[in-house]
C-alpha positions in Angstrom: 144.9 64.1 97.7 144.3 62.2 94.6 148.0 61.7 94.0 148.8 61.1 97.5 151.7 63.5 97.9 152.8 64.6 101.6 153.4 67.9 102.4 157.3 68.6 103.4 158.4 69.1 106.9 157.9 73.1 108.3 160.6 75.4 107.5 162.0 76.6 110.7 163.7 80.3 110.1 164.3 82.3 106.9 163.2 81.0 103.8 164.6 83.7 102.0 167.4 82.0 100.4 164.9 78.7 99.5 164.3 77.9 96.1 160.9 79.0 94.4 158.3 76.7 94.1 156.3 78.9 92.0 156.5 80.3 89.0 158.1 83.6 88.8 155.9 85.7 85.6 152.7 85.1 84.3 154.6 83.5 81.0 155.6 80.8 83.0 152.9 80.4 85.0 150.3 79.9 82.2 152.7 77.6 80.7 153.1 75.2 83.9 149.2 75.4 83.6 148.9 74.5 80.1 151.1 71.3 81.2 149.7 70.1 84.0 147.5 67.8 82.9 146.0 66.7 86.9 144.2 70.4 86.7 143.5 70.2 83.1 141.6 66.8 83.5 140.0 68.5 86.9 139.1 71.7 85.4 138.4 70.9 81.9 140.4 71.7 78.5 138.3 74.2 77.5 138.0 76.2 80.5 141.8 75.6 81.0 142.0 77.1 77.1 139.9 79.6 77.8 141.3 80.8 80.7 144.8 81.1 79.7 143.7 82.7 76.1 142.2 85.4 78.6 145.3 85.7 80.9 147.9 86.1 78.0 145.3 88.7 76.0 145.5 90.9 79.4 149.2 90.7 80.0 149.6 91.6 76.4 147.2 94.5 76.8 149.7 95.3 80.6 152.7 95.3 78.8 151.2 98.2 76.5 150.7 100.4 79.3 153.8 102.6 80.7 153.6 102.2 84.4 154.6 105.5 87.1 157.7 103.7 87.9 158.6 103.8 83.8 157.4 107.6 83.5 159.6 108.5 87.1 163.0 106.2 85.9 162.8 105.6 82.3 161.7 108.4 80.4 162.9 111.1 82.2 166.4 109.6 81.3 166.3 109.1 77.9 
């Protein structure tokens, strides 16, 4: 609303093959937010800070953790 964008016009059918709009990994995505300074300015720098210090702390702590998919595929392989 405050940068007066208009939305595009409604996908009629698949939009399987469309491009993504949206980040695809949390890397990215707390990047984007980092650089995208309309929510910055709307949300504050600190909280902004904050919030993605927290985000990449938990992913780190995710990526840590060997999932059941890992235990089924991966380690029975090696």
């Amino acid at each position: 609303m405050i940068e007066n964008l208009k939305p595009t016009d409604p996908i009629t059918g698949s939009a399987h093959d469309l491009p993504f709009g949206l980040p695809r990994n949390l890397d990215e995505a707390v990047r984007r937010l980092r650089e995208c300074q309309p929510l910055i300015d709307m949300l504050s720098p600190a909280f902004v800070a904050a919030y993605t210090i927290v985000k990449e702390a938990e992913y780190e702590v995710f990526l840590r953790v060997i999932s059941s998919w890992e235990r089924e595929h991966l380690l029975l392989n090696v």
